[in-house]
Phi, psi and omega in degrees: 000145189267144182275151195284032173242344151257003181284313185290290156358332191274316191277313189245320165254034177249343180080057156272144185294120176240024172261074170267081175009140168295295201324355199240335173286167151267105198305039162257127180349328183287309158321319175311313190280321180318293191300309172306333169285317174289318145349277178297004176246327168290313193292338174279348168297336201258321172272006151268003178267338205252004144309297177302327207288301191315305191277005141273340170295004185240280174341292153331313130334253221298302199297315159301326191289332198304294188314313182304298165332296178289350179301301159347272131016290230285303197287326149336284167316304191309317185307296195265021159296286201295333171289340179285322171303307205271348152291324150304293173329296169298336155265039185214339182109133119010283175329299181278329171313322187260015187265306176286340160292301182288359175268340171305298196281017139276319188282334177232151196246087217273158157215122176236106131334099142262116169287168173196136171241196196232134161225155179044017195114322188262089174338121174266159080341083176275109163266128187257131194236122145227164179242114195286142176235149178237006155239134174311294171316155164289143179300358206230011183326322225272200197261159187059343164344148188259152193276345163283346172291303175334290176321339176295310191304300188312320138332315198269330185286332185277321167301346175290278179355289201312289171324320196289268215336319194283317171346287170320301213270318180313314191294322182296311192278318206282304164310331184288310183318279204308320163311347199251338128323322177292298169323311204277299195310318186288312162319298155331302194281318137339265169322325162264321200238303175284326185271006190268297174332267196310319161315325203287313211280333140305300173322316167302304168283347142321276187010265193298285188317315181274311184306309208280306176323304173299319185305291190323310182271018173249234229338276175344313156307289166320317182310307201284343169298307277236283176293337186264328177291325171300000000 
């Protein structure tokens, strides 16, 4: 047996049609109760959706202070990267700094990994960043090196770090946002459209039960006049 928490996925967020018209049912007691079950199964759909809802608006909380931080974080480094770059440049030149960058990208080798995990349900982007390096020595052993270069490297490295997280955390917030439109629009659509529909189409078919009823006992009735006068 399936749990009613997948049924209902299946039902209110896999998008099965549940506006099935009275006009297309046959107006019997039996159809009746079907459309009142289905009734109670769209509203445990909707407080489970409005469940799920709450718990991305909380996620979403956390996950923005998260974001700010690491943004924060982010925009930091960056600041005393580039002030350290522009101090390497000046005692050593333009020239040669970018001379020893480009002797970098023989000697270290970036490797990038993505990965994906389930958070609330929604497939994330995990990045694994490392820089192979495949020579021991440095690019820049030689004489007059700015004493600033190291502090760059070490800077530029952290700053990558910095970079993936905020990356990770944006990618994270932009999916949790979209999931929680997709959810609020299915929660809408409940509420404005399939459960209004399906009370009317109940409501209609009380109707017809009761008018067929009513036919039923003035007949019934006429019979027993019927009999009693013979």
């Amino acid at each position: 047996m399936e749990s009613i928490k997948n049924l209902l996925i299946k039902t209110i967020i896999g998008g099965c049609k549940l506006d099935i018209s009275f006009k297309k049912l046959k107006p019997t007691k039996t159809n009746l109760l079907k459309l009142e079950d289905r009734l109670g199964f769209i509203d445990k759909g909707k407080e489970f959706l409005e469940y799920k809802r709450e718990q991305l608006i909380q996620e979403i909380k956390t996950m923005w202070r998260t974001y700010k931080e690491h943004r924060k974080n982010y925009f930091n480094i960056l600041a005393k990267t580039m002030l350290k770059l522009n101090e390497t440049y000046k005692e050593m030149g333009k020239r040669k700094v970018l001379l020893i960058s480009k002797i970098s990208e023989i000697q270290y080798k970036p490797k990038i990994e993505i990965s994906y995990l389930k958070k609330m349900g929604i497939v994330v982007s995990q990045i694994n960043y490392k820089l192979i390096e495949e020579e021991k020595l440095p690019p820049y052993s030689f004489e007059n090196t700015s004493h600033h270069l190291e502090e760059l490297r070490n800077l530029t490295a952290e700053l990558f770090e910095k970079m993936i997280l905020l990356a990770e955390t944006e990618d994270v917030i932009l999916k949790y946002g979209f999931n929680f439109k997709k959810i609020n629009r299915r929660i809408q659509g409940i509420k404005n459209i399939i459960k209004p529909r399906l009370e009317s189409d109940i409501k209609d078919i009380e109707k017809i039960l009761e008018e067929v009823e009513r036919e039923n006992f003035i007949r019934l009735k006429q019979t027993k006049e019927i009999i009693k006068t013979n």
